[in-house]
N, CA, C and O atoms as a GROMACS GRO file, in nm:
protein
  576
    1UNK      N    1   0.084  -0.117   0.000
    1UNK     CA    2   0.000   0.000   0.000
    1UNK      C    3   0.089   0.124   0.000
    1UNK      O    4   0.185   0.130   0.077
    2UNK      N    5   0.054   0.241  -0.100
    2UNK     CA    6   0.159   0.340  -0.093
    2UNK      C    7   0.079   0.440  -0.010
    2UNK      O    8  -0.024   0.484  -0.060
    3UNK      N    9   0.108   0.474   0.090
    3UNK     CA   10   0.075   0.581   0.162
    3UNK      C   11   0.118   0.666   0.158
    3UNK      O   12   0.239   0.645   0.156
    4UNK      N   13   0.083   0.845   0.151
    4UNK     CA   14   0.142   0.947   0.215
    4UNK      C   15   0.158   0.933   0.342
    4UNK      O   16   0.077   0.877   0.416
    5UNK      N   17   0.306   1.002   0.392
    5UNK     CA   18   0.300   0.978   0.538
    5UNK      C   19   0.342   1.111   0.539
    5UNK      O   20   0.427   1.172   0.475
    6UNK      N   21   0.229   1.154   0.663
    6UNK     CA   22   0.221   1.328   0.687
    6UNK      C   23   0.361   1.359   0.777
    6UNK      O   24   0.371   1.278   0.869
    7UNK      N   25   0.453   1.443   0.773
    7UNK     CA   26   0.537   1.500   0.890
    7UNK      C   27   0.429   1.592   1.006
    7UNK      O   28   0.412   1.713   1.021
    8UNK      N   29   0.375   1.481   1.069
    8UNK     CA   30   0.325   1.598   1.193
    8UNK      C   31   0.349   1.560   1.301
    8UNK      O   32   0.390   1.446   1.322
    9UNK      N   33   0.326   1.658   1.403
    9UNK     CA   34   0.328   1.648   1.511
    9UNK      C   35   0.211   1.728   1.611
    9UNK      O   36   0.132   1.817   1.577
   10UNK      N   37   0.225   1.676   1.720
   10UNK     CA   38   0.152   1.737   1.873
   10UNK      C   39   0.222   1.879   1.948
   10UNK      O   40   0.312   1.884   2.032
   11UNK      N   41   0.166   1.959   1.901
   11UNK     CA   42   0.208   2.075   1.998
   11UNK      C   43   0.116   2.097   2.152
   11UNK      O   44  -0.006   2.098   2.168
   12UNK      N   45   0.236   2.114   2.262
   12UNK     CA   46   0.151   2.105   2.384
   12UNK      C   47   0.249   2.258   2.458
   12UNK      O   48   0.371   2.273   2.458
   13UNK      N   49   0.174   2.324   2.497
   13UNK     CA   50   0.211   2.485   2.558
   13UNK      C   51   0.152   2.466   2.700
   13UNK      O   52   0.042   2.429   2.740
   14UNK      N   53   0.266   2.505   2.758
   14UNK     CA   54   0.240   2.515   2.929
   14UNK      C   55   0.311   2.614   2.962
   14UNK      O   56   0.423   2.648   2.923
   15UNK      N   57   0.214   2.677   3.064
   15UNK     CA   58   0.232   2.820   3.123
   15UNK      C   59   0.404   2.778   3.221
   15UNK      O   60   0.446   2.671   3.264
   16UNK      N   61   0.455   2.900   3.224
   16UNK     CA   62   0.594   2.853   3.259
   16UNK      C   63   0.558   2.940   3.409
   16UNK      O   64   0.590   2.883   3.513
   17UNK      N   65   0.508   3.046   3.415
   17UNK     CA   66   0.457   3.140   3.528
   17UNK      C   67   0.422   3.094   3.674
   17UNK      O   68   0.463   3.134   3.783
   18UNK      N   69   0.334   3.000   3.641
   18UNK     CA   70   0.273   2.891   3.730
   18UNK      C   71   0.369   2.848   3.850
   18UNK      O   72   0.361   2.862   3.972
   19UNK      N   73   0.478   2.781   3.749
   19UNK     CA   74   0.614   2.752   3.852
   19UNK      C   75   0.540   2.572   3.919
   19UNK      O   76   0.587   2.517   4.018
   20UNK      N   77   0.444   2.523   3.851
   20UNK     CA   78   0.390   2.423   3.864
   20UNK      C   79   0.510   2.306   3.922
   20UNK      O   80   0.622   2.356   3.929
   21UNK      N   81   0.503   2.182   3.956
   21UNK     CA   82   0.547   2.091   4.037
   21UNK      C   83   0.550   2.027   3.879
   21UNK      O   84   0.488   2.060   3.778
   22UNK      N   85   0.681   1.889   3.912
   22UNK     CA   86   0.707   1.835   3.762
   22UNK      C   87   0.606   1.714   3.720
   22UNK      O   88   0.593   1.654   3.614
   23UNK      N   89   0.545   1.701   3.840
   23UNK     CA   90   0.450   1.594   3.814
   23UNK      C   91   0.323   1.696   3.777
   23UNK      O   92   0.248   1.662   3.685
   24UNK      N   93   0.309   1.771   3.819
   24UNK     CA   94   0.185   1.820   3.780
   24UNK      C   95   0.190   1.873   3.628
   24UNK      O   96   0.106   1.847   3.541
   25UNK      N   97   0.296   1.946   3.615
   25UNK     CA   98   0.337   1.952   3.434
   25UNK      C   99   0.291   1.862   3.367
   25UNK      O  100   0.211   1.896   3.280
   26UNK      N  101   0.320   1.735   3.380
   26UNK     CA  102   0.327   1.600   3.351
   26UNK      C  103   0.188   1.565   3.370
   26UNK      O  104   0.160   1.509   3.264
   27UNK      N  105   0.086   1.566   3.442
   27UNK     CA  106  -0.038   1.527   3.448
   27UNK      C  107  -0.140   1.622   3.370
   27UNK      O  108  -0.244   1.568   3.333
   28UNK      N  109  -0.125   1.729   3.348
   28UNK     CA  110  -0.192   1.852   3.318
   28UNK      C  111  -0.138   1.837   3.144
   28UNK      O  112  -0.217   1.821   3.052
   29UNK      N  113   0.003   1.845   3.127
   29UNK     CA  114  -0.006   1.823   2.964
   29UNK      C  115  -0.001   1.656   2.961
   29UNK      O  116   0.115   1.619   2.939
   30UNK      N  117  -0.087   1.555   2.975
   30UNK     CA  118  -0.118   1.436   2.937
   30UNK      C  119  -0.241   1.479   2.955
   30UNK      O  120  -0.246   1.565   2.867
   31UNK      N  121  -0.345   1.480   3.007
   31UNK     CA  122  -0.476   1.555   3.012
   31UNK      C  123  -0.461   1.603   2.883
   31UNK      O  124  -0.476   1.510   2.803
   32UNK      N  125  -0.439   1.709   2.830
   32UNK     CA  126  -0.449   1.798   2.753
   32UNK      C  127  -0.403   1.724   2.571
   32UNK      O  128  -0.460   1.736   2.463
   33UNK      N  129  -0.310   1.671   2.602
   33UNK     CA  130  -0.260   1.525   2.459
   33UNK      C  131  -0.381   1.456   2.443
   33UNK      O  132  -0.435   1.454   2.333
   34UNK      N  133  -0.450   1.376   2.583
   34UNK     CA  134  -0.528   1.289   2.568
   34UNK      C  135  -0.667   1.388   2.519
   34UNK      O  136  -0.757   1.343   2.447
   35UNK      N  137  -0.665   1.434   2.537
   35UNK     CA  138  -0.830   1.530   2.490
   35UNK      C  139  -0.839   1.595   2.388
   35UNK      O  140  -0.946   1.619   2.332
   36UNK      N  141  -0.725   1.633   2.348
   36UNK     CA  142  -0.689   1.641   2.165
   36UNK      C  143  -0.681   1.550   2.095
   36UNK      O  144  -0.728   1.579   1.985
   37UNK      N  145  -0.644   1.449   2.101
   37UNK     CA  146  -0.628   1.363   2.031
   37UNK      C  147  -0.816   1.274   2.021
   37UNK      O  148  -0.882   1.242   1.922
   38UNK      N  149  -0.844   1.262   2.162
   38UNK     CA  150  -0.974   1.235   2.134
   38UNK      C  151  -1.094   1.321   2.059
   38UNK      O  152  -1.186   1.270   1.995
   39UNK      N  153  -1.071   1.476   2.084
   39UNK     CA  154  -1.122   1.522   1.985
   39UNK      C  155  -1.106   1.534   1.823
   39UNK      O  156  -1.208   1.540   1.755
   40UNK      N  157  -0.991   1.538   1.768
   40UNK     CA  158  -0.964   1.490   1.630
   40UNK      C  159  -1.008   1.389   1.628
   40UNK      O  160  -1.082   1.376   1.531
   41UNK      N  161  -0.996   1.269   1.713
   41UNK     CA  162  -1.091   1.173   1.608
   41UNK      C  163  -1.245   1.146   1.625
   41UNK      O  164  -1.313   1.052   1.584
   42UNK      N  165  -1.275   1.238   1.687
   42UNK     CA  166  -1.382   1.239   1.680
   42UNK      C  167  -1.417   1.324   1.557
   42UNK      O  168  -1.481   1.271   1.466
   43UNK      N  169  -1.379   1.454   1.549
   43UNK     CA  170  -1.363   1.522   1.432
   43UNK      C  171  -1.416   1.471   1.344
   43UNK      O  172  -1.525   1.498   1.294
   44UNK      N  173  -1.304   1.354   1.304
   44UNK     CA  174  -1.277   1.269   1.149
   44UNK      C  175  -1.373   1.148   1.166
   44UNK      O  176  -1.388   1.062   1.080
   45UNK      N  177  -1.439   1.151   1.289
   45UNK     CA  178  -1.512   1.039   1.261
   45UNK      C  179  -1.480   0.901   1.324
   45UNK      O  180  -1.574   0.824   1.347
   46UNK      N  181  -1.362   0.868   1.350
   46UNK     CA  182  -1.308   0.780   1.381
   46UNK      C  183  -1.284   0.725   1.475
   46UNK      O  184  -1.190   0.647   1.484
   47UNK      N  185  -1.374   0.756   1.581
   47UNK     CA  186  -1.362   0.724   1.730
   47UNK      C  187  -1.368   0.540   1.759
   47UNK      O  188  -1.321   0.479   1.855
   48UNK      N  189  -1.440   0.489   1.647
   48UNK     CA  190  -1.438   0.312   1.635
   48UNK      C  191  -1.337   0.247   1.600
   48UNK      O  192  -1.319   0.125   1.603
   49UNK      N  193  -1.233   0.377   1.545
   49UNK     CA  194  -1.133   0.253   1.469
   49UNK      C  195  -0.998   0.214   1.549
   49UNK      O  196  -0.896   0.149   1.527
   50UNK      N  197  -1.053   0.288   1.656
   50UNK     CA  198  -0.886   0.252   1.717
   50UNK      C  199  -0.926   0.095   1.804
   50UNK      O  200  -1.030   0.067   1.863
   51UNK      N  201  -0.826   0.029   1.788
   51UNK     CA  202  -0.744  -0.140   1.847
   51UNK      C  203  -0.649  -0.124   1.906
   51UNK      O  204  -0.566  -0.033   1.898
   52UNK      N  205  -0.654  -0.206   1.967
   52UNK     CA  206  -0.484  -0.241   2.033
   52UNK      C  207  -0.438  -0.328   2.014
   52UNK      O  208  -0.498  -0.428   2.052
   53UNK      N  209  -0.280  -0.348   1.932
   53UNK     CA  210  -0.216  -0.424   1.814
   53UNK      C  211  -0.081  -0.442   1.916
   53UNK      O  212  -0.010  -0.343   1.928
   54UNK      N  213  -0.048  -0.548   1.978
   54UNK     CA  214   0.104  -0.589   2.028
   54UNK      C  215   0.088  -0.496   2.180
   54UNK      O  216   0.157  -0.536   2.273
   55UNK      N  217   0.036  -0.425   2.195
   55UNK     CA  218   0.064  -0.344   2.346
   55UNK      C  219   0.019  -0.222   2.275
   55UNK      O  220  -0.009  -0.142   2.364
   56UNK      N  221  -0.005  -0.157   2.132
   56UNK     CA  222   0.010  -0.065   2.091
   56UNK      C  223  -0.089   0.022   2.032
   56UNK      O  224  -0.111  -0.014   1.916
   57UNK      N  225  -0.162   0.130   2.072
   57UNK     CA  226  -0.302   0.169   2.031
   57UNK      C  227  -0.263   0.202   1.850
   57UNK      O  228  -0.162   0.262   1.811
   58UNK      N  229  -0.359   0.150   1.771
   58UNK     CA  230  -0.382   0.209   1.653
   58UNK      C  231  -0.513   0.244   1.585
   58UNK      O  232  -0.617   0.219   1.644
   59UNK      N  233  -0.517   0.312   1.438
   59UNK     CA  234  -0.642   0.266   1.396
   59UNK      C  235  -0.618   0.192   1.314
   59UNK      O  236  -0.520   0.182   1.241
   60UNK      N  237  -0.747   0.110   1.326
   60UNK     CA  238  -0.766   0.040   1.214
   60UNK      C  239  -0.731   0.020   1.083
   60UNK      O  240  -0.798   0.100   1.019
   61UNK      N  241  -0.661  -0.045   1.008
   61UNK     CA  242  -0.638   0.001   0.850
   61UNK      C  243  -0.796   0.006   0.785
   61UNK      O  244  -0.893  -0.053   0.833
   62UNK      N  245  -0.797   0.098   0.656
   62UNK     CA  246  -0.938   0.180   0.632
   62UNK      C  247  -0.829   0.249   0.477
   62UNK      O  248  -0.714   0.286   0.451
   63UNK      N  249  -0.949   0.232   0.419
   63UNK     CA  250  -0.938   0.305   0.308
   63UNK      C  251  -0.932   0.414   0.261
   63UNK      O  252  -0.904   0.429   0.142
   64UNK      N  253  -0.960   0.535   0.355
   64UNK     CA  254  -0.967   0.646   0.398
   64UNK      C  255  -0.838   0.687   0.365
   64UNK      O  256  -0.749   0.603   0.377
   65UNK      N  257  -0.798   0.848   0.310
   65UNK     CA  258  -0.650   0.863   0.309
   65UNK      C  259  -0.581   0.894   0.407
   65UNK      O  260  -0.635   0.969   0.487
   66UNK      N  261  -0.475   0.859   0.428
   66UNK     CA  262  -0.375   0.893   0.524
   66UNK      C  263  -0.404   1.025   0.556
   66UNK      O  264  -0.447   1.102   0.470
   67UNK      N  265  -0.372   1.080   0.735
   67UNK     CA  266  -0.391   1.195   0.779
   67UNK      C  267  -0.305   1.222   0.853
   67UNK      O  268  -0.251   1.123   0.903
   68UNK      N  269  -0.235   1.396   0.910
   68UNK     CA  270  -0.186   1.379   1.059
   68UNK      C  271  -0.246   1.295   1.164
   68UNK      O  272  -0.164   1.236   1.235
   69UNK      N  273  -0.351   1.280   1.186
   69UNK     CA  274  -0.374   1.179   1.294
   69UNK      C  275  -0.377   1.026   1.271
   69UNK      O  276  -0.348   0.944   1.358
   70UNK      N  277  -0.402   1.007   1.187
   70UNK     CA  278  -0.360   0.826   1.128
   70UNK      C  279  -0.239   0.847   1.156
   70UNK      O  280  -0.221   0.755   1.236
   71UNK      N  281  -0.127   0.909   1.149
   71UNK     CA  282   0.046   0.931   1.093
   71UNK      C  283   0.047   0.895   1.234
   71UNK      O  284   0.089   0.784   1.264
   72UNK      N  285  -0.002   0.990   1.341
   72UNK     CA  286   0.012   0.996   1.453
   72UNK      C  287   0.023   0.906   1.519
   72UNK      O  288   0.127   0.889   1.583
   73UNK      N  289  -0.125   0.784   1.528
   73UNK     CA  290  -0.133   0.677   1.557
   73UNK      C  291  -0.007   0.578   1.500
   73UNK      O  292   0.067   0.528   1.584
   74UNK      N  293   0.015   0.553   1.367
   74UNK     CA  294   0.040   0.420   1.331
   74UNK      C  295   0.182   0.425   1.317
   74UNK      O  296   0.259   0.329   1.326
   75UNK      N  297   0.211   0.548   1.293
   75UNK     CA  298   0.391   0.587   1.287
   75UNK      C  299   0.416   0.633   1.377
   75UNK      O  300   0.539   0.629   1.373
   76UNK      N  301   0.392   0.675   1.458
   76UNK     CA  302   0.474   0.774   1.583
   76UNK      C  303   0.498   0.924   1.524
   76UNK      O  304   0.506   0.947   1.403
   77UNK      N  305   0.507   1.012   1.614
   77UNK     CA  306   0.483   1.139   1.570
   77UNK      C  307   0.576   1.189   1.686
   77UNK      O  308   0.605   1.126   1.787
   78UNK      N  309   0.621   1.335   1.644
   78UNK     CA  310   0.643   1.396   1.738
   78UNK      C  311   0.537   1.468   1.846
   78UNK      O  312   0.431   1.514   1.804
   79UNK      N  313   0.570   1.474   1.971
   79UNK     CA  314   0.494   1.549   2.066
   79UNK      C  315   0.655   1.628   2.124
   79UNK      O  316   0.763   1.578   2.157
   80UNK      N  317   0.600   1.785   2.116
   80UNK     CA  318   0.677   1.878   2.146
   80UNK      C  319   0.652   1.991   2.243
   80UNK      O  320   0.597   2.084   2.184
   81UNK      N  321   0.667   2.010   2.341
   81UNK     CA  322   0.649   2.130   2.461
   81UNK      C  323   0.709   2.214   2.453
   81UNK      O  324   0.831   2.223   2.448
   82UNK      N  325   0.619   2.302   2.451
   82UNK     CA  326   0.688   2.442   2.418
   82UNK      C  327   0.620   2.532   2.585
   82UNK      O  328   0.558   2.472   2.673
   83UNK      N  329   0.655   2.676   2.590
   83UNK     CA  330   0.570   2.765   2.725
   83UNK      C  331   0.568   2.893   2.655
   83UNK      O  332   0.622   2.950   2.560
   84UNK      N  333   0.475   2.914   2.756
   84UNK     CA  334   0.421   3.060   2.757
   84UNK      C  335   0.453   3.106   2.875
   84UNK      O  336   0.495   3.025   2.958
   85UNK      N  337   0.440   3.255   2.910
   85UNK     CA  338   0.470   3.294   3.022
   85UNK      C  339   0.367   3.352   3.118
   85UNK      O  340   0.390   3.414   3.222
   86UNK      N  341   0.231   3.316   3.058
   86UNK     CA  342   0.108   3.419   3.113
   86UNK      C  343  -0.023   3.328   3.091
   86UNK      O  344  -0.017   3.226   3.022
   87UNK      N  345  -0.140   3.368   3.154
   87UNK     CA  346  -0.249   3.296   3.055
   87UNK      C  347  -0.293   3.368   2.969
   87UNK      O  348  -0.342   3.320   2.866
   88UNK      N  349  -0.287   3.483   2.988
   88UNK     CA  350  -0.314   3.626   2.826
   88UNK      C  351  -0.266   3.503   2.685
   88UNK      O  352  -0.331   3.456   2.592
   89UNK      N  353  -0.097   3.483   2.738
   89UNK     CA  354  -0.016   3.395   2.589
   89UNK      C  355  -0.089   3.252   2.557
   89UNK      O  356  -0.121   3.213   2.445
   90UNK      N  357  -0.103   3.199   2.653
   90UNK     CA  358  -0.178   3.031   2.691
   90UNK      C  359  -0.317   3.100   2.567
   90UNK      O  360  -0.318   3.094   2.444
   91UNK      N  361  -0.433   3.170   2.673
   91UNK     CA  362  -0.512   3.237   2.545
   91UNK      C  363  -0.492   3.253   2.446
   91UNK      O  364  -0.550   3.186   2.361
   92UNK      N  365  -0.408   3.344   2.415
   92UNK     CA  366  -0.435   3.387   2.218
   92UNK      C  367  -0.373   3.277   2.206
   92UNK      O  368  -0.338   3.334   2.102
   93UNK      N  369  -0.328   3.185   2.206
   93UNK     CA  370  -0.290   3.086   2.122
   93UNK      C  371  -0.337   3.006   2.114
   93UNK      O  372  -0.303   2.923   2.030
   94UNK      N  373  -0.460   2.982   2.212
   94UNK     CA  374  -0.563   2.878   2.182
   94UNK      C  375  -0.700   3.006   2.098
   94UNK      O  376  -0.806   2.947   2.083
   95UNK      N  377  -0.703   3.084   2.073
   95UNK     CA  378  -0.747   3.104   1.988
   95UNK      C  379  -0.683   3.145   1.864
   95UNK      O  380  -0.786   3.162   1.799
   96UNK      N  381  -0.607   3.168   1.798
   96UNK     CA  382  -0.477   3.193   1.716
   96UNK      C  383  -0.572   2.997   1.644
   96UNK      O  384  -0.646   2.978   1.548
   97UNK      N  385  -0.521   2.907   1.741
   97UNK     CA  386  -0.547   2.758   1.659
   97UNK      C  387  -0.678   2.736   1.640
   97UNK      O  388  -0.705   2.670   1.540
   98UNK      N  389  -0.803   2.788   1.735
   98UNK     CA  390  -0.928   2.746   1.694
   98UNK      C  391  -0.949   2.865   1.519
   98UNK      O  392  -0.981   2.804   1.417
   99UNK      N  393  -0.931   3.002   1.512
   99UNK     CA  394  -0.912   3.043   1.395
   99UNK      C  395  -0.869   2.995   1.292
   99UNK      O  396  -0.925   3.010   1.183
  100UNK      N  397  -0.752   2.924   1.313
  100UNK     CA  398  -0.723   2.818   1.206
  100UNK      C  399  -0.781   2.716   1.196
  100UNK      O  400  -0.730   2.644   1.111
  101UNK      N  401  -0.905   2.656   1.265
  101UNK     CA  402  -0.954   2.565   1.281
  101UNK      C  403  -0.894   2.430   1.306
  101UNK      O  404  -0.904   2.320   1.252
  102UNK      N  405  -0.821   2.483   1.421
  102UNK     CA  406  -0.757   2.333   1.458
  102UNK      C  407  -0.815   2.310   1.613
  102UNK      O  408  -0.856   2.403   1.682
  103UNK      N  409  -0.813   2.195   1.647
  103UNK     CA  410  -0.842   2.143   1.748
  103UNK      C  411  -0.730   2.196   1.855
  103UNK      O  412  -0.612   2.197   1.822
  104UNK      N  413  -0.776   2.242   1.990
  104UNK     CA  414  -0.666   2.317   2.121
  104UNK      C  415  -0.722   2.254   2.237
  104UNK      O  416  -0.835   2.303   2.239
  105UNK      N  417  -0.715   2.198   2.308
  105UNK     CA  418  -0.778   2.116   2.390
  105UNK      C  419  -0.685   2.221   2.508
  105UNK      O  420  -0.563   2.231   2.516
  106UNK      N  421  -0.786   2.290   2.587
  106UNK     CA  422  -0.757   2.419   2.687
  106UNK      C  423  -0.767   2.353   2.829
  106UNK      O  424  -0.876   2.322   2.876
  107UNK      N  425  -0.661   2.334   2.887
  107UNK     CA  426  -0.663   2.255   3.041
  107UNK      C  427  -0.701   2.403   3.134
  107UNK      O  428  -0.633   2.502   3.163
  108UNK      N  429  -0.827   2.367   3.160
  108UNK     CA  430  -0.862   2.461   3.312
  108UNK      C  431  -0.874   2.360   3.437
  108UNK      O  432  -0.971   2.298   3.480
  109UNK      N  433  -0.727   2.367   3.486
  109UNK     CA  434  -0.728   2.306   3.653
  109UNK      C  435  -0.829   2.366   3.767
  109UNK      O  436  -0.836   2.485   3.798
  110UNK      N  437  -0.902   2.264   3.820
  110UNK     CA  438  -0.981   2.278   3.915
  110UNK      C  439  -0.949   2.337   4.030
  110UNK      O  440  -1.037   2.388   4.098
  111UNK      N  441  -0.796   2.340   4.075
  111UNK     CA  442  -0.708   2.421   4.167
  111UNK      C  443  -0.749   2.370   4.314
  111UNK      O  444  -0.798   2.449   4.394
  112UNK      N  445  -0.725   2.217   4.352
  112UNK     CA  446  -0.742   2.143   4.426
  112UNK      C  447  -0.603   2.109   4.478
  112UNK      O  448  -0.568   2.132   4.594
  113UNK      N  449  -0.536   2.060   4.399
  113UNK     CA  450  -0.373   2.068   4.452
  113UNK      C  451  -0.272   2.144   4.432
  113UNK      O  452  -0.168   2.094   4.475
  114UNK      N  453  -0.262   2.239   4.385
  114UNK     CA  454  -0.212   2.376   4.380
  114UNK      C  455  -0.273   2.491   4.328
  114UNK      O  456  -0.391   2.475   4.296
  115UNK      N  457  -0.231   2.587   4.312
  115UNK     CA  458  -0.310   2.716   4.281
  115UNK      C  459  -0.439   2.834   4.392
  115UNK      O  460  -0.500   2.939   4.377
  116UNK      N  461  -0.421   2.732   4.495
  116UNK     CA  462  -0.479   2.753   4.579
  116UNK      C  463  -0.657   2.750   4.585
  116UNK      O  464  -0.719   2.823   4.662
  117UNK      N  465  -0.701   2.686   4.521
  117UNK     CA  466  -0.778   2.623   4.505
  117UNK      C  467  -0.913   2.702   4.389
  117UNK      O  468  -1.036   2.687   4.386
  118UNK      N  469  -0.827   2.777   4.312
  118UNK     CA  470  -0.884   2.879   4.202
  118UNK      C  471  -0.862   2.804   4.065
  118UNK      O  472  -0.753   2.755   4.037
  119UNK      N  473  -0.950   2.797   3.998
  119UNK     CA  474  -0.947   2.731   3.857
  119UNK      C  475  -0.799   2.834   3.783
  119UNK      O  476  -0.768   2.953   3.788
  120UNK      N  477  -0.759   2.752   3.739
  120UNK     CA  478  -0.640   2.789   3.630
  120UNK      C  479  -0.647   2.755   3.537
  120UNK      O  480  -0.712   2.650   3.534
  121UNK      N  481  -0.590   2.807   3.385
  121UNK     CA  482  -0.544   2.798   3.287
  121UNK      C  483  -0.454   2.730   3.327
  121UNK      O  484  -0.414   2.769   3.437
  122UNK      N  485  -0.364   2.580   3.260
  122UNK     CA  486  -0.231   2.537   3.334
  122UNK      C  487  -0.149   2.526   3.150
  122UNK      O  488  -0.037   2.574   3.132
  123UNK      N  489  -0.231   2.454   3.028
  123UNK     CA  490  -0.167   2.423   2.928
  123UNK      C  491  -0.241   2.408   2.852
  123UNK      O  492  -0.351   2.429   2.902
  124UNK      N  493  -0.252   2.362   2.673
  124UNK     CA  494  -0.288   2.298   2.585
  124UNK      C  495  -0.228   2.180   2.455
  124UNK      O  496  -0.130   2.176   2.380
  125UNK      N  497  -0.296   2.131   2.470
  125UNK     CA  498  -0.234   2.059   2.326
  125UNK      C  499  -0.324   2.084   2.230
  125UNK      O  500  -0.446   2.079   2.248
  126UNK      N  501  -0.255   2.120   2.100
  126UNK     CA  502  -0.320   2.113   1.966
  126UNK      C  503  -0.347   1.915   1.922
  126UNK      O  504  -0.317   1.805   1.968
  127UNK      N  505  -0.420   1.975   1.809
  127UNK     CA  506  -0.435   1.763   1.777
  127UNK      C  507  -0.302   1.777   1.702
  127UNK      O  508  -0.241   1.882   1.683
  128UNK      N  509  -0.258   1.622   1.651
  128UNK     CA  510  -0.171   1.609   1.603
  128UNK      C  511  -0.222   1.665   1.409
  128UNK      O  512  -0.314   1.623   1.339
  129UNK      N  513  -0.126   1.760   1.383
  129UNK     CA  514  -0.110   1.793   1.262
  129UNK      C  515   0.050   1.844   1.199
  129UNK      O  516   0.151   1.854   1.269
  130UNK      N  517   0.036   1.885   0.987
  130UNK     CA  518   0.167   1.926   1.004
  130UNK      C  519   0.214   2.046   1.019
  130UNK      O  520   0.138   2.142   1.025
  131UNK      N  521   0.373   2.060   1.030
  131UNK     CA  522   0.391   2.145   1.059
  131UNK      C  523   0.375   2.301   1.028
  131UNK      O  524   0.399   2.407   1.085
  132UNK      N  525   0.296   2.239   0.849
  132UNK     CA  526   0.283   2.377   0.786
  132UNK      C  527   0.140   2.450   0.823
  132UNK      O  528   0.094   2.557   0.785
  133UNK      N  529   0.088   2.348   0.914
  133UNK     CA  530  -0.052   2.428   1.023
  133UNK      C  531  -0.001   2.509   1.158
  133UNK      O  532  -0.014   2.625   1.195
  134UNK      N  533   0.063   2.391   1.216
  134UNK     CA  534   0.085   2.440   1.353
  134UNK      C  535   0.199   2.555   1.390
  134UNK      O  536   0.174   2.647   1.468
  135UNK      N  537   0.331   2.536   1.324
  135UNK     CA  538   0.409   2.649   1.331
  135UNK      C  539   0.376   2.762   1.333
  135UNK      O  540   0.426   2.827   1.424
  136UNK      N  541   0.267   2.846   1.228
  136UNK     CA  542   0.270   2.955   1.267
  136UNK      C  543   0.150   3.001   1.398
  136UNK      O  544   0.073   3.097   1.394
  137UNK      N  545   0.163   2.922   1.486
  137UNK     CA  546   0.051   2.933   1.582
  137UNK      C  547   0.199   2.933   1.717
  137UNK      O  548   0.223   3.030   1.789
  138UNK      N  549   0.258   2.834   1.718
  138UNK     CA  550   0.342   2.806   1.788
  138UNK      C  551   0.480   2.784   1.743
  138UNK      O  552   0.543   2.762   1.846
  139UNK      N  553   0.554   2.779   1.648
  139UNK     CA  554   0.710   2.786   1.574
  139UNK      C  555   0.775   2.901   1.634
  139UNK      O  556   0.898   2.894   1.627
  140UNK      N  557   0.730   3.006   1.690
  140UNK     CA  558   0.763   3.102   1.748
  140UNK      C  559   0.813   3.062   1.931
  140UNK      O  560   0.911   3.130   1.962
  141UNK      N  561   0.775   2.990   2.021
  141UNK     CA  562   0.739   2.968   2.096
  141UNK      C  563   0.869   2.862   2.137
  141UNK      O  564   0.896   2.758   2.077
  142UNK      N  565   0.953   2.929   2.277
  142UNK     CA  566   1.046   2.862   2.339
  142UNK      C  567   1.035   2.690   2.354
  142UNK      O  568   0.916   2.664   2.333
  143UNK      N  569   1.094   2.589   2.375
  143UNK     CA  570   1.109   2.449   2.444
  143UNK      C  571   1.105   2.455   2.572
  143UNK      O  572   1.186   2.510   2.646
  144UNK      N  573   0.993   2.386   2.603
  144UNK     CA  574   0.982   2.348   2.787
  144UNK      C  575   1.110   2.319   2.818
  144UNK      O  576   1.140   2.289   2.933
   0.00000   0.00000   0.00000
């Protein structure tokens, strides 16, 4: 089967301000991966096709053409962390990606174990796409 195989990746932005704990980084952008990713495929429709193949989530093979999120699943993709320094920046850049019509999956922490118990902005992940979407939303934007 000749496939296109997309170069994409997962962009995930976390507030650097916060000064958050490394586990909580870590729980807050997995939250935020996992809820993008479930929304793209819901998006596309595809919420039935994913299996688990050897230990390994995929979708289904389908006749459908290859996508960033098929790429994502069946090849491995990059996932990349980048920060912001504010929730003003966290904001426009989750709207900056819904304008482009991409999927931003916006983590508002309930502020139960830190933050003092005030809802926060903490991070987002975009869905997995390429780079000639997501860069100019985030290509600008430091490495966690």
């Amino acid at each position: 089967m000749n496939r296109k195989v997309y170069k994409s990746k997962q962009m995930i932005v976390v507030r650097k301000d916060l000064k958050m704990r490394k586990g909580k980084i870590a729980a807050q952008a997995g939250h935020a991966c996992v809820t993008a990713v479930l929304l793209a495929l819901e998006k596309e429709n595809r919420l039935g096709e994913i299996k688990s193949v050897g230990g390994n989530i995929v979708l289904t093979p389908s006749d459908r053409p290859s996508t960033p999120l098929s790429d994502w699943f069946n090849y491995g993709v990059a996932k990349i962390c980048v920060s912001v320094d504010s929730e003003e920046e966290l904001l426009e850049i989750d709207r900056k990606a819904k304008e482009a019509g991409l999927i931003s999956a916006l983590i508002l922490d309930a502020g139960h174990t830190e933050f003092n118990g005030v809802p926060t902005y903490t991070c987002l992940a975009l869905e997995p796409e390429s780079s000639e979407k997501v860069d100019p939303i985030t290509g600008d934007l430091p490495l966690y």
